[in-house]
C-alpha positions, -999 to +999 in steps of 0.1 A: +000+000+000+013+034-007-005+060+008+008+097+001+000+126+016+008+162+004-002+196+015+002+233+007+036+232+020+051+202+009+042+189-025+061+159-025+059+139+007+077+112-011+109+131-033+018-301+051-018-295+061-020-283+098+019-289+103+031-255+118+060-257+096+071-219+093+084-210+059+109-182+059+123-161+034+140-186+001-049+023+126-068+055+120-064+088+113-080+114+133-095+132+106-127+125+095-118+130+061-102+095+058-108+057+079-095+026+078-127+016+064-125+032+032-130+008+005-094+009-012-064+015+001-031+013-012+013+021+005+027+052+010+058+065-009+088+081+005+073+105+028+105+128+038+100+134+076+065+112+084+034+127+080+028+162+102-008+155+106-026+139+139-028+104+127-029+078+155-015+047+139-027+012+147-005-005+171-023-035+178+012-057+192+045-052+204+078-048+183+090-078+196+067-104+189+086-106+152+113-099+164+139-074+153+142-077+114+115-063+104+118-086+073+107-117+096+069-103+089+068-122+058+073-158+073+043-180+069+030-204+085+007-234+072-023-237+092-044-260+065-048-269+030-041-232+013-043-219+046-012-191+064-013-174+092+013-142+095+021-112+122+029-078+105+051-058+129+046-022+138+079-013+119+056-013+088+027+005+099+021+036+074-009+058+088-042+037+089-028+003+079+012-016+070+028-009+043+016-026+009+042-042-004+049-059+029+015-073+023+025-076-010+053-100-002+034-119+022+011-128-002+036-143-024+057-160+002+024-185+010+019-185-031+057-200-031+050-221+001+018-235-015+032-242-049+065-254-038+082-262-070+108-239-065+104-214-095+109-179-091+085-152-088+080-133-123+048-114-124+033-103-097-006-082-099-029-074-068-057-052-058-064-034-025-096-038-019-092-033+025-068-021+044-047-049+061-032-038+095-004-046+110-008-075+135-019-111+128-030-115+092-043-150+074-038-159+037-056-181+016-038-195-017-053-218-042-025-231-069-042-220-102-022-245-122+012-259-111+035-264-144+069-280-150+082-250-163+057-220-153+027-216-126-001-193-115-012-186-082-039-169-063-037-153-028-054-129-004-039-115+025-067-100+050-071-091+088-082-123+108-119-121+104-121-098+078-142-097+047-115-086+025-083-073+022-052-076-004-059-098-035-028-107-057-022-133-088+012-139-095+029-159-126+061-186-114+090-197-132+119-213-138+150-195-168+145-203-200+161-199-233+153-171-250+166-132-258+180-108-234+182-069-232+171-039-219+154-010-228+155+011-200+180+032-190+186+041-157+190+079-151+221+101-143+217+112-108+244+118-078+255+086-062+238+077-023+269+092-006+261+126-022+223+129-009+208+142+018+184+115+038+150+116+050+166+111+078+180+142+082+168+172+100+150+196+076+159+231+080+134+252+106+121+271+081+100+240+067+077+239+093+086+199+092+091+173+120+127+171+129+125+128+120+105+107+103+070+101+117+067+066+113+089+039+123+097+026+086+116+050+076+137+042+106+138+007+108+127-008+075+138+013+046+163+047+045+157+070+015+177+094-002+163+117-028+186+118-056+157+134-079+136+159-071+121+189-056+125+190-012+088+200+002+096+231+009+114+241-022+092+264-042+109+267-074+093+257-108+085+223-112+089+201-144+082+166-147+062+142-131+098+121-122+117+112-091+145+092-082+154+078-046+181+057-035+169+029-008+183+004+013+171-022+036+182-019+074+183-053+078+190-078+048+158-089+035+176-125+034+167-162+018+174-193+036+211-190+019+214-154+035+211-140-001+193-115-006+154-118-011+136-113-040+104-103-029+116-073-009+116-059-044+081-059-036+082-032-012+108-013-028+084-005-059+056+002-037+063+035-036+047+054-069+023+089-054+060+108-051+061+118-092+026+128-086+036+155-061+067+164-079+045+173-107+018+193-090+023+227-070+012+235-033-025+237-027-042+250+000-057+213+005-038+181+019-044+150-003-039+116+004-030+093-022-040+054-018-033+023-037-056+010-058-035-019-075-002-031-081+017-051-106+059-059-106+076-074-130+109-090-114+138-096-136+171-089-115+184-091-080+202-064-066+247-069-057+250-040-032+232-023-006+218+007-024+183+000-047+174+035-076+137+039-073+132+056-108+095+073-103+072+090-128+037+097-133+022+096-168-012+105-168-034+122-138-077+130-145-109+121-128-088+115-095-067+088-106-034+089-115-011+062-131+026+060-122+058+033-130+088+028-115+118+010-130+141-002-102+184-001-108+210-022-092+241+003-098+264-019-083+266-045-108+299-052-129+284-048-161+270-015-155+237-005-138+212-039-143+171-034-141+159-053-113+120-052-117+094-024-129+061-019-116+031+002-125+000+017-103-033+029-102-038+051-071-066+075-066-070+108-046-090+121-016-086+152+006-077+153+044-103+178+060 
């Protein structure tokens, strides 16, 4: 889910059956404007310092019940025949529900637990249809068709007793023969040692928080702009397109301490950001929720620092549609595309 928010001041917030086997990695806002109970609801992108509005997030467990890699929220467990139970930990909570591409990546752990043919993860779609908060959530997976070479799946992710929640289809498989290239390019911008972080103090004038509101952007995921207009910077604005260097605090790790493909997940669910580069301060504040998202993963990443290449093609009718291509700039060959996503999010004003 990527939830956004902007305001007059800042607009860019972003810049075996019943075994118990566990398989590990291979809220409400205060305003009346917006509830957890709103039909769709989507991730938010690289807010700079948190959100400086009274939100009072949802908090229903302790930090430690996960433990302290955050990245230890996407373990499953089988409780039945296309049946997981999982525990989201505060560390992901975004405003009114967790982050969507933690969800995301939940979602697609039970698909591989359920499918268990080993092939990796290629396309990736889902819909939110409810918020899912953090805490215990359960997953139900049904293996569309299990081939030797390529699989579908089906999962939902949803609150424990909920009606809905997070809906994904997702395409498995193993390398084939075949053509290789890439299109994309990933843009010039100043290397992560050369940018400011959002967790740095913004200067008084700002009218910002002196750190990041929510507990992500401290213990799950730093950001550096690298492309970009700062909140407070009112200068002319050109295109819809951002850049951000991220990186994990902990190693989203496999079994074989490699890294983990679907953290990619969450890296790309980050898409309002070119939105809010794009548009100048309004006397409003808007939230931006997720209404779908789809990731295509091709790559996985050498080094520490992930380019989140952001931009926004089209906005009308409250909607806007937005891509982003993510860069490895680390490997030998020069920088590599690891996956590229696309999203549907739509727009509602905080009262």
């Amino acid at each position: 889910m990527e939830n956004s928010i902007a305001s007059c001041s800042s607009p860019r917030w972003t810049t075996g059956a019943g075994s118990g086997k566990a398989n590990h990695p291979p809220g409400t806002p205060a305003n009346p404007g917006l509830s957890s109970s709103d039909p769709v609801y989507g991730a938010i992108p690289l807010p700079l310092w948190g959100i400086h509005l009274p939100i009072e997030p949802i908090v229903p467990i302790s930090s430690n019940v996960v433990g302290a890699n955050p990245w230890e929220s996407t373990v499953v467990t089988r409780v039945g025949e296309g049946h997981y139970s999982a525990t989201i930990s505060p560390s992901w909570n975004l405003a009114v529900a967790a982050q969507g591409g933690v969800v995301a990546a939940i979602a697609a752990r039970a698909m591989e637990a359920e499918l268990g043919t080993g092939q990796s993860l290629r396309s990736f779609h889902g819909v939110f249809a409810r918020p899912v908060p953090v805490g215990p959530v359960e997953v139900e997976v049904g293996v569309i068709r299990s081939g030797r070479s390529i699989s579908q799946v089906k999962a939902s992710v949803r609150a424990v007793g909920a009606d809905a929640g997070f809906t994904a289809l997702a395409a498995f498989g193993l390398q084939r023969p075949g053509f290789s290239y890439t299109e994309l390019e990933m843009p010039r911008v100043p290397p992560p040692e050369e940018c400011g972080s959002f967790r740095d103090h913004p200067p008084p004038e700002s009218g910002l928080p002196s750190e990041p509101v929510f507990e992500f952007w401290r213990e799950v995921i730093e950001g550096r702009p690298a492309l970009g207009h700062a909140p407070w910077d009112t200068s002319e604005r050109g295109a819809a397109e951002v850049a951000t260097w991220i990186k994990f605090e902990h190693l989203p790790a496999d079994e074989n301490s490699q890294f983990d493909q679907l953290a990619l997940l969450v890296a790309a669910d980050m898409m309002p950001s070119a939105v809010f580069e794009k548009v100048e301060p309004t006397e409003c504040q808007w939230f931006a929720p997720s209404v779908d998202l789809t990731v295509h993963l091709v790559g996985l990443p050498t080094g520490p620092w992930i380019l989140n290449h952001n931009r926004a093609h089209f906005a009308n009718d409250g909607y806007a549609s937005a891509e982003v291509a993510l860069w490895d700039p680390h490997a030998p060959d020069g920088p590599t595309l690891l996956a590229w996503a696309t999203q549907v999010m739509f727009f509602t004003q905080l009262k």
